[in-house]
PyMOL commands that place a pseudoatom at each C-alpha (Angstrom):
pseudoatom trace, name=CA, resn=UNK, resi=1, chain=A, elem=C, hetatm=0, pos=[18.757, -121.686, 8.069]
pseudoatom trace, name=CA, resn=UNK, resi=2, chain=A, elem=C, hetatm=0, pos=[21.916, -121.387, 9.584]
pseudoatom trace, name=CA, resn=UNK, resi=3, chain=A, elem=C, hetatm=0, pos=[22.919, -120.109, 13.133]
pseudoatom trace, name=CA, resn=UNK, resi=4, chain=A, elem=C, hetatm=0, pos=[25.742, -118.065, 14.594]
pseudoatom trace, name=CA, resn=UNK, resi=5, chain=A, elem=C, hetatm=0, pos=[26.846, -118.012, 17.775]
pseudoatom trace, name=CA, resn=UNK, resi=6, chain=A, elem=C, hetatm=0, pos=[27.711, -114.902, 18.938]
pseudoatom trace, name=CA, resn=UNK, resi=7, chain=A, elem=C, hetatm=0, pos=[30.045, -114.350, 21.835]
pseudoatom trace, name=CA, resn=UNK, resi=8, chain=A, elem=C, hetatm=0, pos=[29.193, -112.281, 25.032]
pseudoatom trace, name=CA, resn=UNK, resi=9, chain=A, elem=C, hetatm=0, pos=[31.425, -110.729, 26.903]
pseudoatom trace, name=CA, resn=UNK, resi=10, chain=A, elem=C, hetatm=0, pos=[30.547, -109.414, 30.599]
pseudoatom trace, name=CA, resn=UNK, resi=11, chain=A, elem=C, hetatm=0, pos=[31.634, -105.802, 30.839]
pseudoatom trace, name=CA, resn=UNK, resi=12, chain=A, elem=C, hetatm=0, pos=[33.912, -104.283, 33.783]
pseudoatom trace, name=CA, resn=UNK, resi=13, chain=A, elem=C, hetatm=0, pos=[31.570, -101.692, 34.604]
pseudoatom trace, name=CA, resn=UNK, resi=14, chain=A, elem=C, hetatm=0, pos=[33.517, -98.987, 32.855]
pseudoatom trace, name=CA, resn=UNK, resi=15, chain=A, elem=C, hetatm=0, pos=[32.356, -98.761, 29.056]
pseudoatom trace, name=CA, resn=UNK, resi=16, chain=A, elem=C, hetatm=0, pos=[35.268, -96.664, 28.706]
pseudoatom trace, name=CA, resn=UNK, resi=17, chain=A, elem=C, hetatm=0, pos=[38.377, -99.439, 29.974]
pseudoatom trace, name=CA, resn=UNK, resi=18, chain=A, elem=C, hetatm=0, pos=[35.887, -101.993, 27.825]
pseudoatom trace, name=CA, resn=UNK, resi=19, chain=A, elem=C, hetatm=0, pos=[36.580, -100.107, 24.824]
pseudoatom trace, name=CA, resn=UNK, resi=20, chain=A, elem=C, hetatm=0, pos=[40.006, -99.461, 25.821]
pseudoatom trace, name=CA, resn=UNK, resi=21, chain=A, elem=C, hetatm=0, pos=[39.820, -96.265, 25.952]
pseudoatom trace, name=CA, resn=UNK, resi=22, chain=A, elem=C, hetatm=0, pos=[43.571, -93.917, 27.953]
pseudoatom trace, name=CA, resn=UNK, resi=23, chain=A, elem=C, hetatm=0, pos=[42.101, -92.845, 31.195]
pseudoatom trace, name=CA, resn=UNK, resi=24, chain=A, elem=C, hetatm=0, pos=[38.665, -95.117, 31.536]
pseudoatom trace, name=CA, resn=UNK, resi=25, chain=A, elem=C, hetatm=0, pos=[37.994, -94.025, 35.470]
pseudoatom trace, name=CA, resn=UNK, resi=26, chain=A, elem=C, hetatm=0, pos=[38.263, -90.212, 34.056]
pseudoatom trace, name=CA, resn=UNK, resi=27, chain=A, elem=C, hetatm=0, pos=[36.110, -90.519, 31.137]
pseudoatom trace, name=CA, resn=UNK, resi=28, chain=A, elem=C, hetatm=0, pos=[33.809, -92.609, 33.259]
pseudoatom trace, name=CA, resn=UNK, resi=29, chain=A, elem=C, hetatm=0, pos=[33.700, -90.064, 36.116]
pseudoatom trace, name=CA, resn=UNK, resi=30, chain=A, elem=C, hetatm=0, pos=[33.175, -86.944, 33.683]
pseudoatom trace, name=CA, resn=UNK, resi=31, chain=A, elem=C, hetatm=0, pos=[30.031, -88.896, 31.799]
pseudoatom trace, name=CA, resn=UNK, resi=32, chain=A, elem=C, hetatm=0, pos=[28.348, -89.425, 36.006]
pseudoatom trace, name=CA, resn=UNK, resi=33, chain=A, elem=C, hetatm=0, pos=[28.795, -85.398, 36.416]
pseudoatom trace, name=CA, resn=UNK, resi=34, chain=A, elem=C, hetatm=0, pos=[27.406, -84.787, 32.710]
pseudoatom trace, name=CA, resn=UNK, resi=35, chain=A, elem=C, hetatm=0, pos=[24.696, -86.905, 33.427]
pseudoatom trace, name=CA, resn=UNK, resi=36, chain=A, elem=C, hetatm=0, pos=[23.898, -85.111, 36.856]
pseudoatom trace, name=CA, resn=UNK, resi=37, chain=A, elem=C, hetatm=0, pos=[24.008, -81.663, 35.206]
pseudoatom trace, name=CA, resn=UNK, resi=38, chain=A, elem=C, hetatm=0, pos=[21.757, -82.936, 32.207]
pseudoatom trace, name=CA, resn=UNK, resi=39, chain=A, elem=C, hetatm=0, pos=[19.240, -84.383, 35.233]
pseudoatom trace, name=CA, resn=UNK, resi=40, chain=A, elem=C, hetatm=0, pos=[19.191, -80.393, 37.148]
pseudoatom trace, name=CA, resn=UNK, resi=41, chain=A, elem=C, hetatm=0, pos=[18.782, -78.756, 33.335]
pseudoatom trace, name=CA, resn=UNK, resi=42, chain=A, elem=C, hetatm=0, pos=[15.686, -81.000, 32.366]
pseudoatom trace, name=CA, resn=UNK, resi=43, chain=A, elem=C, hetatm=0, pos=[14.052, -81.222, 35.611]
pseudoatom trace, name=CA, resn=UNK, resi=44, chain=A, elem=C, hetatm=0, pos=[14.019, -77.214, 36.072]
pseudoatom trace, name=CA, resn=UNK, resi=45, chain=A, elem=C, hetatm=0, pos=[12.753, -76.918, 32.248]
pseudoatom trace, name=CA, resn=UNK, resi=46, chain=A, elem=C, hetatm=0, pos=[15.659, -74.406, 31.558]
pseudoatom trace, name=CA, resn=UNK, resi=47, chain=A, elem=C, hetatm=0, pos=[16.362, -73.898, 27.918]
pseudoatom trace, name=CA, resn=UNK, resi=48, chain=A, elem=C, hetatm=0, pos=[19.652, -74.464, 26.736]
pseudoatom trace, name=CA, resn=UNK, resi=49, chain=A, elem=C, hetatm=0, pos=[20.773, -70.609, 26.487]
pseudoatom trace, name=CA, resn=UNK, resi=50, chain=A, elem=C, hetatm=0, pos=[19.019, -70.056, 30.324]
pseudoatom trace, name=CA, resn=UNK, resi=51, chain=A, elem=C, hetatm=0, pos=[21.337, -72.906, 31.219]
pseudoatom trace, name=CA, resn=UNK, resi=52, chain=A, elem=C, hetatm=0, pos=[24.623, -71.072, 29.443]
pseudoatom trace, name=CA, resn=UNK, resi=53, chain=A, elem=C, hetatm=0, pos=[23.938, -68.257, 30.925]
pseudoatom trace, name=CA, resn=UNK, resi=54, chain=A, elem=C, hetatm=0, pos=[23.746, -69.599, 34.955]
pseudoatom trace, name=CA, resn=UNK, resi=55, chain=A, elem=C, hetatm=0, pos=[26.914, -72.085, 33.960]
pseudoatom trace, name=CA, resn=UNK, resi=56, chain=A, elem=C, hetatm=0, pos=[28.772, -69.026, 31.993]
pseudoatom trace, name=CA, resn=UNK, resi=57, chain=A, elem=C, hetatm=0, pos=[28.716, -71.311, 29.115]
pseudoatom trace, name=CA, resn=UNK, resi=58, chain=A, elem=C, hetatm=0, pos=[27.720, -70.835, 25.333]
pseudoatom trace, name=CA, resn=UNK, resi=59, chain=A, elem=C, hetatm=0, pos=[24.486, -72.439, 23.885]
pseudoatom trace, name=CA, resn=UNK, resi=60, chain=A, elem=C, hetatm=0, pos=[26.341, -74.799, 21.846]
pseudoatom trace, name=CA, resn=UNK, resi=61, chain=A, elem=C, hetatm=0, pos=[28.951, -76.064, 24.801]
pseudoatom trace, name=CA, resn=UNK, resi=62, chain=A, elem=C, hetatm=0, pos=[25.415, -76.782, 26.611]
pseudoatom trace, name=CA, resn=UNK, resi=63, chain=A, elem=C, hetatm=0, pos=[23.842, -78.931, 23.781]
pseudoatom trace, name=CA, resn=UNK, resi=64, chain=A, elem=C, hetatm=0, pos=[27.226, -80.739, 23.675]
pseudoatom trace, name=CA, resn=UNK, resi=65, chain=A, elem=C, hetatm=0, pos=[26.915, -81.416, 27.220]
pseudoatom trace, name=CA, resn=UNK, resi=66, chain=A, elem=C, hetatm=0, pos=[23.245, -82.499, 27.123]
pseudoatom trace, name=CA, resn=UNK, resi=67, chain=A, elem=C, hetatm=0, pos=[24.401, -84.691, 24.803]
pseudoatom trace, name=CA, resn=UNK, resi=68, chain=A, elem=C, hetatm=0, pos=[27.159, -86.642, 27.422]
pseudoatom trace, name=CA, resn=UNK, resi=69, chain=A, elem=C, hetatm=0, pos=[29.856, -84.939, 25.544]
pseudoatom trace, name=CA, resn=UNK, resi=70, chain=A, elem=C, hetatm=0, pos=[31.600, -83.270, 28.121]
pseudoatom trace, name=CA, resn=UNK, resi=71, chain=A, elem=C, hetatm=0, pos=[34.456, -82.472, 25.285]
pseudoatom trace, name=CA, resn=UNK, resi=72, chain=A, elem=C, hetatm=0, pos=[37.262, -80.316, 26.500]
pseudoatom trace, name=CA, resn=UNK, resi=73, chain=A, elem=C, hetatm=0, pos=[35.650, -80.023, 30.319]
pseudoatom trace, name=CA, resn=UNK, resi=74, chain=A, elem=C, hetatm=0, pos=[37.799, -81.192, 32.761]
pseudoatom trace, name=CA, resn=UNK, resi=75, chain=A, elem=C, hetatm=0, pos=[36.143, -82.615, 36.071]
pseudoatom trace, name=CA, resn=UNK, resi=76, chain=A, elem=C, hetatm=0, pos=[37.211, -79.416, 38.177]
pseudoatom trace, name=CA, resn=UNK, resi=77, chain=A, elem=C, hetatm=0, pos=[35.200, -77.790, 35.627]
pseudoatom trace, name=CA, resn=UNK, resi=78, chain=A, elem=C, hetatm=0, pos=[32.121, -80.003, 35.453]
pseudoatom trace, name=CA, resn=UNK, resi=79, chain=A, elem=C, hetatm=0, pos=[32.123, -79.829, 39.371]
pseudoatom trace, name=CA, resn=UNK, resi=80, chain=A, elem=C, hetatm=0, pos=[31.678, -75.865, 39.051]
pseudoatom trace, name=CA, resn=UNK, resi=81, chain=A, elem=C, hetatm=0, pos=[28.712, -76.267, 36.904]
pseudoatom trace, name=CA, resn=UNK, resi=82, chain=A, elem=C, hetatm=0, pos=[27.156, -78.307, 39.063]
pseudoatom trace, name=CA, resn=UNK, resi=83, chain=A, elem=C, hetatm=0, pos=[27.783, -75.701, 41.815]
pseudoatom trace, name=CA, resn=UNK, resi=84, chain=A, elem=C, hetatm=0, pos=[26.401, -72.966, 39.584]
pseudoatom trace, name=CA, resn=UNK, resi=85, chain=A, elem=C, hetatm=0, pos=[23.122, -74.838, 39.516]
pseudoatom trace, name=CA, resn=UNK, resi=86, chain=A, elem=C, hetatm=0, pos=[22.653, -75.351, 43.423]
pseudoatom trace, name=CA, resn=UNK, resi=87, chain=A, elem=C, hetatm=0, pos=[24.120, -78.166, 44.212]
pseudoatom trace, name=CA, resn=UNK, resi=88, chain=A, elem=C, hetatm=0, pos=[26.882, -79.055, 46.711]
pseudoatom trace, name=CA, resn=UNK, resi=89, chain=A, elem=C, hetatm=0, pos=[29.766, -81.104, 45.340]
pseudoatom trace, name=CA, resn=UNK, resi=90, chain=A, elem=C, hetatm=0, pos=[31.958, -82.961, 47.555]
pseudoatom trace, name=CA, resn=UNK, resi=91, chain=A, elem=C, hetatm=0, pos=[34.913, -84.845, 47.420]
pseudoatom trace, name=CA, resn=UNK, resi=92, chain=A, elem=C, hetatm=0, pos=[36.233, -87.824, 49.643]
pseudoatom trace, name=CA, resn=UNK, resi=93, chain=A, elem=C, hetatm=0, pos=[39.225, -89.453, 49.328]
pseudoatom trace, name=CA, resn=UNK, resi=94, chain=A, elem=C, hetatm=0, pos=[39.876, -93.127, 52.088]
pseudoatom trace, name=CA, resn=UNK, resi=95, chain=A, elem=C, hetatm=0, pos=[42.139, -95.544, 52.040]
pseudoatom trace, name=CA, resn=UNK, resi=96, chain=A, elem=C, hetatm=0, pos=[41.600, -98.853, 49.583]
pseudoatom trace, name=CA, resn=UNK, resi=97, chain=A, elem=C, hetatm=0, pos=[41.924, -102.448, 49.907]
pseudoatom trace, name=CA, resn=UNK, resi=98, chain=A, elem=C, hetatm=0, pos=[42.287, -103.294, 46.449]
pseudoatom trace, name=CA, resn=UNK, resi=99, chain=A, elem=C, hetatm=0, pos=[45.847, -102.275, 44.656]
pseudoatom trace, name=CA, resn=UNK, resi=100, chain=A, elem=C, hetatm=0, pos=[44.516, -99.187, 43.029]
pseudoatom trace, name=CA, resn=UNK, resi=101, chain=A, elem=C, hetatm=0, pos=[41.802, -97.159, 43.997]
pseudoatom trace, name=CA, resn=UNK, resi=102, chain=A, elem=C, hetatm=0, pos=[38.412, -96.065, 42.437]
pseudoatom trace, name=CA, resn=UNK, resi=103, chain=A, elem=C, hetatm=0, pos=[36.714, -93.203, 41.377]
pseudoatom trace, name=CA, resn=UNK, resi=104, chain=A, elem=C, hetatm=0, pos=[32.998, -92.812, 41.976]
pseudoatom trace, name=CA, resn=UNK, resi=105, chain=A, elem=C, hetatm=0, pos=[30.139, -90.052, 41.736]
pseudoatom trace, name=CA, resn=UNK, resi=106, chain=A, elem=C, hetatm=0, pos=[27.193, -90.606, 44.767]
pseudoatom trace, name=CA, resn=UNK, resi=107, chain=A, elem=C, hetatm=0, pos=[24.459, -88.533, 43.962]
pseudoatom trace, name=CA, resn=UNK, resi=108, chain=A, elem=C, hetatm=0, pos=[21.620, -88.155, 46.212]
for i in range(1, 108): cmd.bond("trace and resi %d" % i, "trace and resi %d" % (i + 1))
show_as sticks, trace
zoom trace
């Protein structure tokens, strides 16, 4: 029997910039707000046409989202659904020290 070797590469952190994806950080921080409105819809046991209706949404937009495809939803967006379901949303913006700053979601 034969063996390969298989090469490993340590990610970045961002599957997105891994893959080379344009905007990584973006697509990275729309996936953490996805998640966080996926988290609210399962925990409250809404169905996904009770969830359209408190985030103004159609059924199928919410079964895309429950599925981490945020699609055509831009952050702003995905920040007003999270609203919609109770939750406050906050934004901070400091100073780096690295050349070019981060984006980040903290929930808690």
């Amino acid at each position: 029997m034969r063996k390969t070797k298989v090469q490993v590469k340590e990610g970045s952190g961002n599957v997105f910039a891994d893959l080379g994806l344009p905007n990584p950080e973006l697509e990275l921080l729309k996936a953490h707000l996805t998640l966080q409105i996926h988290k609210i819809v399962k925990a409250r046991g809404l169905t996904q046409a009770q969830a359209g209706e408190i985030l103004g949404i159609k059924q199928p937009h919410v079964s895309a989202l429950m599925r981490n495809r945020a699609g055509n939803f831009s952050v702003g967006r995905l920040m007003e659904f999270l609203t919609a379901l109770g939750q406050d949303v906050r934004i901070t913006v400091k100073p780096t020290r690295k050349v070019r700053g981060e984006m980040a979601v903290v929930a808690g």
